[in-house]
C-alpha positions, -999 to 999 in steps of 0.1 A, spaced: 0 0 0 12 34 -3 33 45 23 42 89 27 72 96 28 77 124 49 101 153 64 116 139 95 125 161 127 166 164 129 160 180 161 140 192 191 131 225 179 130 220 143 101 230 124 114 233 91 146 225 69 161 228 39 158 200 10 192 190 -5 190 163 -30 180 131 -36 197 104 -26 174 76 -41 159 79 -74 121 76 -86 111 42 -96 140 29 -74 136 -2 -54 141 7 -18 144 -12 19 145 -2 50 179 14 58 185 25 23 192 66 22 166 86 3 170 121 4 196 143 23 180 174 45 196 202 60 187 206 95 192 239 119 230 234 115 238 203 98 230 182 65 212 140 74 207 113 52 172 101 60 166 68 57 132 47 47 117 25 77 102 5 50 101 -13 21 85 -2 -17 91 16 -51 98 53 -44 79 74 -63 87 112 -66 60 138 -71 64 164 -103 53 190 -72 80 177 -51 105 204 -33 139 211 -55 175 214 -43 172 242 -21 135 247 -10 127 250 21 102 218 34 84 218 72 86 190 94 56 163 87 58 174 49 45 145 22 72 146 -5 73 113 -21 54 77 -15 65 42 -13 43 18 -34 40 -18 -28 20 -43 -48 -12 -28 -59 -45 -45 -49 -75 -35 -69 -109 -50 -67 -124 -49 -101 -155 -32 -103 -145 -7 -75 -133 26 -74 -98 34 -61 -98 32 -23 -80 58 -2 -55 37 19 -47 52 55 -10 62 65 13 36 79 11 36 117 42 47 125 70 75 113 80 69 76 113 86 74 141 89 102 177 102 108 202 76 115 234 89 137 262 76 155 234 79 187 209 61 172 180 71 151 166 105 157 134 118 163 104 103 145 81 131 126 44 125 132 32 122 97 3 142 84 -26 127 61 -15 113 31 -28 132 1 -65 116 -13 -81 129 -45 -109 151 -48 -139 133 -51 -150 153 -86 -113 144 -102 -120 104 -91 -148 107 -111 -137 122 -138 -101 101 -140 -123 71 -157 -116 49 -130 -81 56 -130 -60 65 -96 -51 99 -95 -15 101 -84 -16 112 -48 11 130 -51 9 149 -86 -21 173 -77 -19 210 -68 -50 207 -48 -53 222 -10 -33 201 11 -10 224 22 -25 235 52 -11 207 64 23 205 47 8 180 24 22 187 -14 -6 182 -37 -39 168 -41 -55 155 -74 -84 180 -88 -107 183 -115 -80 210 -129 -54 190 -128 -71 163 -150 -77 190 -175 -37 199 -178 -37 234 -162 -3 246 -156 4 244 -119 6 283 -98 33 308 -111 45 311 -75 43 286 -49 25 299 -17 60 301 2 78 317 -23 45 342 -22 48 348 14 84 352 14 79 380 -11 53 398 9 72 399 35 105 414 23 90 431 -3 98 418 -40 72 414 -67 77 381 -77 60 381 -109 90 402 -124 112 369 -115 123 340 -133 116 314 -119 137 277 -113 110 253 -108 89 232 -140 75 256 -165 94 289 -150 77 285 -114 94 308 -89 99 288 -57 110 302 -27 151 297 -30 141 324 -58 141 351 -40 160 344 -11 189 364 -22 190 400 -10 159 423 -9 159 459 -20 168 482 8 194 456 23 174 435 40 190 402 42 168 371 47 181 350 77 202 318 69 190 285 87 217 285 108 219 320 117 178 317 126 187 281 147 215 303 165 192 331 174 167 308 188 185 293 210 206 322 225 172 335 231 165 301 246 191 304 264 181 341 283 148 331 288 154 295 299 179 304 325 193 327 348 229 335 335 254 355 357 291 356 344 324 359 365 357 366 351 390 362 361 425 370 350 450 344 352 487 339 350 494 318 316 530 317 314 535 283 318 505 273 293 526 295 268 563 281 277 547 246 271 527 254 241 564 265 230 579 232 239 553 213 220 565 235 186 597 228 198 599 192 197 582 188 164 548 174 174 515 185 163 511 218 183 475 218 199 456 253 201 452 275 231 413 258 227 427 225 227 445 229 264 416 246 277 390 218 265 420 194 291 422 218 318 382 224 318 378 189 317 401 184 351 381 217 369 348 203 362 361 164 375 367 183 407 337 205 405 309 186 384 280 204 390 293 230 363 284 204 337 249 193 350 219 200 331 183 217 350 152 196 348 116 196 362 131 165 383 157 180 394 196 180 386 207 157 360 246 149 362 267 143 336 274 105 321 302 120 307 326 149 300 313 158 265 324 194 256 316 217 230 339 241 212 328 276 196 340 271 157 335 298 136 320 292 98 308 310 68 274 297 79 276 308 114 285 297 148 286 260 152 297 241 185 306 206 177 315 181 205 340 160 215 335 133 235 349 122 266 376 145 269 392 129 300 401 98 278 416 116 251 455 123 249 463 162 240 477 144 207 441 126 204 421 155 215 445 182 190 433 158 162 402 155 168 392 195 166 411 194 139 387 177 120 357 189 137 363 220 129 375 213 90 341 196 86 321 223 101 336 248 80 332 226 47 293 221 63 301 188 69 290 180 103 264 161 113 234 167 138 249 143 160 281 162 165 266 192 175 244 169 203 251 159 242 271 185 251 277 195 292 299 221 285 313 247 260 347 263 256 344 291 232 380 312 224 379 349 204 415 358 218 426 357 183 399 387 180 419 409 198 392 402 227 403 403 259 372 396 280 331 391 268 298 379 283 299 343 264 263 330 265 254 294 280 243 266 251 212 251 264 204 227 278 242 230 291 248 250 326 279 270 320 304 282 290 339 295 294 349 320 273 385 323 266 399 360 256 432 370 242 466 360 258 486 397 261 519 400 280 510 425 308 528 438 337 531 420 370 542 420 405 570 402 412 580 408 451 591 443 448 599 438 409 575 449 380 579 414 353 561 405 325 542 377 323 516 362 299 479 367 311 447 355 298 414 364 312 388 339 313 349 344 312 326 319 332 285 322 324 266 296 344 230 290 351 224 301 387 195 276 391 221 253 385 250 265 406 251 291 431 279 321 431 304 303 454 307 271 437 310 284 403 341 309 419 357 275 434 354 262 398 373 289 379 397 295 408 405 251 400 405 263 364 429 292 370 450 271 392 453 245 358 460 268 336 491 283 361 504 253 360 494 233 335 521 204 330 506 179 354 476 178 333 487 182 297 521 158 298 528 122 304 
């Protein structure tokens, strides 16, 4: 029986994403676990997979490269065997009972969308098909008040061209202000979709990127969620330089100033945990384990992919492993589950020029340590005036979480790492 195939939900606050290609073609023979389209998420590109077996069939209506599809979306239909009882008319066959298209990640498959309706034909084009199904999916009927792309009508069966301008492509263009009957369209027939217009409007407005909408949604997330207070500290980082040196020195892979603060983070919050707790109705959730995010920046926007249990990783291990997180995220090739299951963030704009900032906390994390510039400044010495290396460091934490006291203890165990850091980055 027909089966939707539908726009899955890559994460917990997505509500829409961006089509990228398909992966499977029409008429292709698919099975569960095969890939059939890729989607672009707030901040990374899945393959979806098919939970089930059938022919894929693609609609003519179906969304481009590049359009912009919401969660729960019909876009394509798996067709087993046909049954047909002669003498009947077609029969409207009810949606599978479970989720038709899902994410698979390192973690597991991701979150299930709840399928809408599939599309049905009108009743006046059933009757007028001769007895003949009307391709659910081929229509330009009303079924997208519920995301669903097409339903077979009486106009249809007579050839009319579909709409000039698809109804997001419409909205779009009310709302920043571009007629978009003067445009040329990339869909069938010279259709203006909505990747159309989305380059800059007149008077400079520029439309939001996915990414750059995801960020702002969670920083304001983020403000109204928790109850952010920020300490800062400036701390003696002349040994973290010397060794930094003596890493360069001996010909090794030389890790970033980011890379030795993900290590010494990870030894504070060991001695301090509650910094990497997460709030919940039920209470305090601890951390399983020491999963920290870094602050990469990207012609997309800000991305903070993961690395996984610190603690367990050498400094050669760890160096390599940013590495490539952060060459993927700048080639936009990270997935959703790299960004995931973080309990803490380090994020570094010293090479900015910045020496101190408010960082703001990645929910549903309880703290983010932001890193400033390392400057050689005057110091105290006994009676003598030396220099010495300083870098001051910026702790935001979630209040509910952790109260003033606790979080000082924690960036005074930090500073005391990062003073003297060879115990913890050697051997």
């Amino acid at each position: 029986m027909p089966i939707p195939v539908t726009v899955p939900r890559l994460g917990w606050n997505m509500e829409e994403g961006t089509f990228v290609e398909w992966v499977a073609a029409d008429g292709a023979a698919v099975k569960p676990g095969d890939v059939l389209f890729r989607l672009e998420g707030d901040k990374a590109v899945e393959e979806v997979e098919s939970l089930d077996a059938g022919t894929l069939r693609l609609s003519a209506t179906g969304p481009q490269p590049g359009d912009r599809v919401k969660v729960g979306d019909v876009i394509a239909e798996l067709v087993a065997e046909a049954v047909e009882v002669a003498g009947t008319s077609p029969q409207v066959v009810p949606p599978h009972p479970a989720c038709f298209a899902a994410t698979l990640s390192p973690e597991g498959r991701g979150c299930e969308a709840d399928s809408p309706l599939p599309t049905t034909a009108a009743p006046v084009a059933s009757s007028e098909a001769g007895g003949l199904s009307p391709s659910p999916l081929g229509g330009e009927g009303r079924g997208e008040a519920r995301g669903v792309r097409g339903r077979a009508t009486s106009d249809d069966d007579q050839g009319h061209a579909p709409p000039a301008v698809t109804p997001r492509a419409r909205r779009l263009a009310a709302r920043i202000g571009i007629d978009p009957s003067q445009l040329r369209g990339s869909g069938r027939d010279g259709r203006v979709r909505e990747c159309d217009i989305s380059g800059p409007a007149p008077g400079g407005v520029e439309p939001l990127s996915p990414v750059r909408r995801a960020t702002a949604a969670r920083m304001v997330e983020s403000l109204r969620a928790a109850a952010p207070v920020t300490l800062t500290s400036a701390v003696d980082a002349t040994n973290l330089v010397n060794l930094r040196a003596q890493f360069k020195a001996a010909g090794a892979a030389v890790p970033t100033v980011t890379d030795l603060l993900l290590k010494l983070a990870a030894v504070a919050i060991g001695k301090h945990p509650t910094l990497a707790a997460r709030w919940t109705d039920a209470g305090l959730a601890p951390a399983d384990r020491l999963d920290i995010g870094f602050a990469v920046d990207t012609p997309a926007g800000l991305l903070v992919p993961v690395v996984r249990d610190v603690p367990a990783l050498g400094l050669a291990a760890l160096a390599a492993r940013t590495r490539e997180l952060t060459d993927r995220a700048r080639r936009g090739a990270l997935a959703a589950a790299d960004l995931r299951g973080g309990c803490f963030t380090v994020t570094n704009l010293g090479a900015f020029g910045v020496d101190a900032f408010t960082p703001i906390i990645n929910p549903p994390e309880a703290a983010v340590l932001g890193v400033g510039r390392i400057a050689r400044r005057p110091a105290m010495d006994g009676d003598r005036v030396v220099g010495r290396e300083v870098v001051t460091l910026s702790l935001t934490f979630d209040h509910r979480v952790v109260d003033g006291a606790p979080a000082a203890r924690f960036l005074q165990a930090l500073a005391g790492c990062v003073e003297n850091p060879a115990p913890w980055l050697t051997g």
